[in-house]
C-alpha positions as CSV (number, residue, x, y, z in Angstrom):
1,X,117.0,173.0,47.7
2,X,116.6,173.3,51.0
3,X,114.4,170.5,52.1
4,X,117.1,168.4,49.9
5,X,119.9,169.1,52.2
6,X,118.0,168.3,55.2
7,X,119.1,164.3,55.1
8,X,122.5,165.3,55.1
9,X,122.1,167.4,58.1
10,X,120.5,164.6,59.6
11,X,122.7,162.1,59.6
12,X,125.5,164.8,60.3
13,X,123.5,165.2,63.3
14,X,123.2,161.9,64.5
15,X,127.1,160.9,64.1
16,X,128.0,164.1,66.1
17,X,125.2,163.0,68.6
18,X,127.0,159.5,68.7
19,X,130.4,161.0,69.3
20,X,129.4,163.0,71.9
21,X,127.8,160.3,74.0
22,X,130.8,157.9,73.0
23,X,133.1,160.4,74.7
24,X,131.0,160.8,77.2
25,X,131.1,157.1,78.7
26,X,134.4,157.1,78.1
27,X,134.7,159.9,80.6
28,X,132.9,158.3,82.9
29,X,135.1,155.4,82.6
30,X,138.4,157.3,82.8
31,X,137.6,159.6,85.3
32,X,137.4,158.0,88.6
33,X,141.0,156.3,87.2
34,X,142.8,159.3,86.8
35,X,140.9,161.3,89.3
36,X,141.4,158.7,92.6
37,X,144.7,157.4,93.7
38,X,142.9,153.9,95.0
39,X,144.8,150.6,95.0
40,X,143.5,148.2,92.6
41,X,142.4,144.7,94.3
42,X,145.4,142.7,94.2
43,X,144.5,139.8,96.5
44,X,143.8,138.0,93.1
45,X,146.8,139.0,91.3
46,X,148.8,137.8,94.6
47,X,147.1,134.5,95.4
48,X,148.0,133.9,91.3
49,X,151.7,135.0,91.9
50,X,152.0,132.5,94.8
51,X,150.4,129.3,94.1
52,X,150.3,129.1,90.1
53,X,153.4,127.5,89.6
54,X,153.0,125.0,92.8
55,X,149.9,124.4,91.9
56,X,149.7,123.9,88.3
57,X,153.7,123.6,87.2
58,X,152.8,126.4,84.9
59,X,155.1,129.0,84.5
60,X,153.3,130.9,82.1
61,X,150.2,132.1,84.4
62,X,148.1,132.7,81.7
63,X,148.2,129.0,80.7
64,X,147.6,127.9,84.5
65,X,144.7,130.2,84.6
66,X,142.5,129.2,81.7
67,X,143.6,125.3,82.1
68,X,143.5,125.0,85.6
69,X,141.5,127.4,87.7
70,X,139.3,128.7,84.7
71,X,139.2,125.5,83.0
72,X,135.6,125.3,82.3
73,X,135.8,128.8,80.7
74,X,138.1,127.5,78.2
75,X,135.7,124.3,77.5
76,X,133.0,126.8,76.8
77,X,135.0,128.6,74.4
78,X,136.1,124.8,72.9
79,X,132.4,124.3,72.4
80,X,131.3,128.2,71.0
81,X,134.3,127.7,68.2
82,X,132.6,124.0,67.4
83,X,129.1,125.5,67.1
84,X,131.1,128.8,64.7
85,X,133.1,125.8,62.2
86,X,129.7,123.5,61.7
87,X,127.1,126.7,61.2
88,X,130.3,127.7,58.7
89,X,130.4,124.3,57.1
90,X,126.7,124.3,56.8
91,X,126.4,127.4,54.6
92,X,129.6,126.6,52.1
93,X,128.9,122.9,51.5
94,X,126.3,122.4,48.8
95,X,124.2,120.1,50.6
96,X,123.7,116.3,48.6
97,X,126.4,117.5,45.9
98,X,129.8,116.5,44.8
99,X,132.9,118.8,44.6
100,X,134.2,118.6,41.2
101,X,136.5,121.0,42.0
102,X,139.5,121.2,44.9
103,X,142.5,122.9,45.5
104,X,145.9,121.5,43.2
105,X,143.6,121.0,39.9
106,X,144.0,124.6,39.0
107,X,146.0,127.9,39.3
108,X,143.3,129.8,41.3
109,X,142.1,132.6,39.1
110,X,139.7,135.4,39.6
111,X,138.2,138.5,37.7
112,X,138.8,142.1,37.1
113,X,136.7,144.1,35.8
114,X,138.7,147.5,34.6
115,X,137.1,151.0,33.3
116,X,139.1,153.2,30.5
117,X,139.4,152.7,27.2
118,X,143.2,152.8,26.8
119,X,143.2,149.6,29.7
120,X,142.7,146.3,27.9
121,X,139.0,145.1,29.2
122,X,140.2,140.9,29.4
123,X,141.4,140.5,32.9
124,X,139.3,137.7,33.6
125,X,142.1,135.6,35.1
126,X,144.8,136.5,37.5
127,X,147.2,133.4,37.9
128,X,149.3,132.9,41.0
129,X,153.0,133.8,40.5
130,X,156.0,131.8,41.4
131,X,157.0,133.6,43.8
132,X,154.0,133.1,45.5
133,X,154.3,129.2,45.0
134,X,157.7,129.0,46.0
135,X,157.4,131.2,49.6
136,X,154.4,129.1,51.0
137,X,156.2,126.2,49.8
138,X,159.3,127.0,51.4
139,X,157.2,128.5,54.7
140,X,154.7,125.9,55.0
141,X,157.0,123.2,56.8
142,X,158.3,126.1,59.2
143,X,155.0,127.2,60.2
144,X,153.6,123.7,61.3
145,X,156.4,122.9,63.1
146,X,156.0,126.3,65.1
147,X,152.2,125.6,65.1
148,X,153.3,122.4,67.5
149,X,155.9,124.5,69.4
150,X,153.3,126.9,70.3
151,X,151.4,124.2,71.4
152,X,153.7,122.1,73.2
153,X,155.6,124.9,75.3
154,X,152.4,127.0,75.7
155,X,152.3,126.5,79.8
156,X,156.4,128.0,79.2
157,X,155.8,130.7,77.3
158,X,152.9,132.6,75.1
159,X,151.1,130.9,73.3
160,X,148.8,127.5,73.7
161,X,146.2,125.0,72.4
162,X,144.1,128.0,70.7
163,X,147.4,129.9,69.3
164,X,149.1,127.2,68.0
165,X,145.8,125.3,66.4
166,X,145.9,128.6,64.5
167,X,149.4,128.2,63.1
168,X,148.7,124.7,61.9
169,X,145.7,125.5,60.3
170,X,147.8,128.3,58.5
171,X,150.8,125.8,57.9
172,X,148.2,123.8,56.6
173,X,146.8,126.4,54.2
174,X,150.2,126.9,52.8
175,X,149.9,123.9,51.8
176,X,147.2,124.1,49.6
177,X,148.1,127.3,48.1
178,X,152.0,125.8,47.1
179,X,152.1,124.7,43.5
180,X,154.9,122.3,43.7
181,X,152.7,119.5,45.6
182,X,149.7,120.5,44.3
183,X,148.6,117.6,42.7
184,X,149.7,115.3,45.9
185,X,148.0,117.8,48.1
186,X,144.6,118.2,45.9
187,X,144.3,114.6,45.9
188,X,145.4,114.2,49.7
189,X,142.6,117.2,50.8
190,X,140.0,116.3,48.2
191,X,138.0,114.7,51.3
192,X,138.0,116.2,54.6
193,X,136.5,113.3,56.3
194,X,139.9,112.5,57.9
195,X,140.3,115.6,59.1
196,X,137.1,115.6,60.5
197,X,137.8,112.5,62.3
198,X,140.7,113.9,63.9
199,X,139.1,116.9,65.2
200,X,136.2,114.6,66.6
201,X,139.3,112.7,68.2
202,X,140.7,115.7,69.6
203,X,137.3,116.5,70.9
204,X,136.7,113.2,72.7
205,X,140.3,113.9,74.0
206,X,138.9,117.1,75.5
207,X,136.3,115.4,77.6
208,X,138.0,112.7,78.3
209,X,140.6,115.0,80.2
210,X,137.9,117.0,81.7
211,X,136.0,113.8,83.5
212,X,140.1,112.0,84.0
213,X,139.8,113.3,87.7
214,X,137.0,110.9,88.2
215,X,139.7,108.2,88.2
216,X,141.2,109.2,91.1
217,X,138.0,109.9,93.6
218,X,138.0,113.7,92.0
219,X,135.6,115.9,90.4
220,X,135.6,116.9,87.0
221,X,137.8,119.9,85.3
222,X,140.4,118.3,88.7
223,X,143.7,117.6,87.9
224,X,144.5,113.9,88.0
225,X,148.7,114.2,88.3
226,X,148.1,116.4,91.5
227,X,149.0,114.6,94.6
228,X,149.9,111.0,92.6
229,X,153.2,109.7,93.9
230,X,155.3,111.3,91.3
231,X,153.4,114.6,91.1
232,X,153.8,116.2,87.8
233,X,150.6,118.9,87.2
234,X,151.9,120.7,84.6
235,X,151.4,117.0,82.3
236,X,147.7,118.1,83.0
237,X,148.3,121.3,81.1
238,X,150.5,120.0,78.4
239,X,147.7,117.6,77.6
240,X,145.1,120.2,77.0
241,X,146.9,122.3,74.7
242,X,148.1,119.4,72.6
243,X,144.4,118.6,72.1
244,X,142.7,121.6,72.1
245,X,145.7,122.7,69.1
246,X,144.5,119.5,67.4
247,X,141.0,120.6,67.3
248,X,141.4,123.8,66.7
249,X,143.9,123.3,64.2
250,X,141.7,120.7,62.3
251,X,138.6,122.7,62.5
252,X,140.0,125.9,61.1
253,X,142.1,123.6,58.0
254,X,138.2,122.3,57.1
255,X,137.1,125.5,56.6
256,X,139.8,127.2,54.8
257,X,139.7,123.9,52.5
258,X,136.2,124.8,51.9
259,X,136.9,127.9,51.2
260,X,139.9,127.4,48.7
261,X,137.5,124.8,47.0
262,X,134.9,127.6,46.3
263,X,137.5,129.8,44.7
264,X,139.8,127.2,42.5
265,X,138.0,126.1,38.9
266,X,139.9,124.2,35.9
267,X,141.3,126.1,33.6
């Protein structure tokens, strides 16, 4: 009995082991902040405060930060989200195989499996409701026109390339999941190739806004509208979100297509 219990006590041992060191850093952390009264640095946060808008147009700093002086930051994050979608793709796509199957054909459908004798045993199929259909239908239009509004007014407000792609990939999922259009949407998302295209466009885009500074006896990630005769910077950052929404918008729609293809069969 005893040597049975002594597992237990083991792992009992090593999570209270674990808490205690977790606390412990956090200590270390936390301490010198609430023990010291020093300034934080702020010659970053002021230089920020003064020039972003001048310099960029932006008056969301966020936006001027990670499209104009962090801009190859945010090219690096472009390219770690393209290398995510493609290992993604790889592993749901049956390689050198049809899709028989795609969203619209079918009510998606999926099993339970329930214990007790007084439950009945067939729930092999749960069908989507109408009021499910009708919300996303009703929703869909909404969110992809917000989607773009993010987008658009992202160096305004929050928001951005990355938030609104987001919110057009989830406009677009609405989509697929409304009933009403199903058949018009199965049909219309049964190949992805255009989509694909237009994230490859959106990519290209990307670049070719990152080398556009070239034109103008620059360097690259430079802003070309800086300095022209009617200086307008902020079109610099309008253009990257646009495109980097587009691209991320696309890429995430691919995959939740994918994804909605591996869960809908005919019934």
């Amino acid at each position: 009995m005893g040597d049975s219990k002594n597992p237990a006590k083991g792992g009992d041992m090593k999570r209270y082991i674990i808490g205690v060191a977790s606390l412990v850093m956090i200590g270390v952390v936390v301490f010198p902040i609430v023990l010291f009264s020093a300034e934080w640095p702020g010659s970053a946060r002021d230089f920020l405060a003064q020039s972003a808008v001048p310099e960029t147009g932006a008056t969301n700093v966020v936006a001027s930060i990670y499209l104009g002086y962090r801009l190859y930051d945010t090219l690096g994050e472009t390219m770690v989200l393209l290398a995510a979608l493609v290992g993604s793709v790889y592993l749901m796509t049956d390689h050198g195989k049809k899709k028989e199957h795609f969203p619209g054909t079918a009510h998606d459908s999926f099993s339970l499996s329930v214990p007790g004798e007084n439950i009945r045993k067939q729930y092999k199929r749960v069908q989507r409701t109408e009021v499910l259909s009708l919300t996303v239908g009703k929703l869909s239009p909404v969110v992809l026109l917000f989607g773009w509004y993010v987008m658009f007014f992202g160096h305004q407000s929050p928001g951005g390339g990355f938030q609104g792609g987001v919110v057009v990939a989830s406009g677009i999922t609405f989509l697929l999941m409304g009933r009403r259009l199903s058949q018009e949407i199965g049909v219309l998302f049964q190949n992805t190739v255009p989509i694909q295209r237009i994230e490859v466009g959106a990519l290209v885009a990307i670049l070719l806004l990152i080398g556009s500074g070239l034109l103008r006896g620059q360097g690259f990630f430079s802003n070309p509208f800086v300095g022209a005769e009617m200086s307008m910077p902020v079109t610099y950052i309008v253009l990257f979100n646009i495109a980097i929404g587009i691209k991320v918008g696309a890429g995430l729609a691919i995959l939740m297509i994918l994804m909605l293809r591996g869960t809908v069969r005919d019934t």
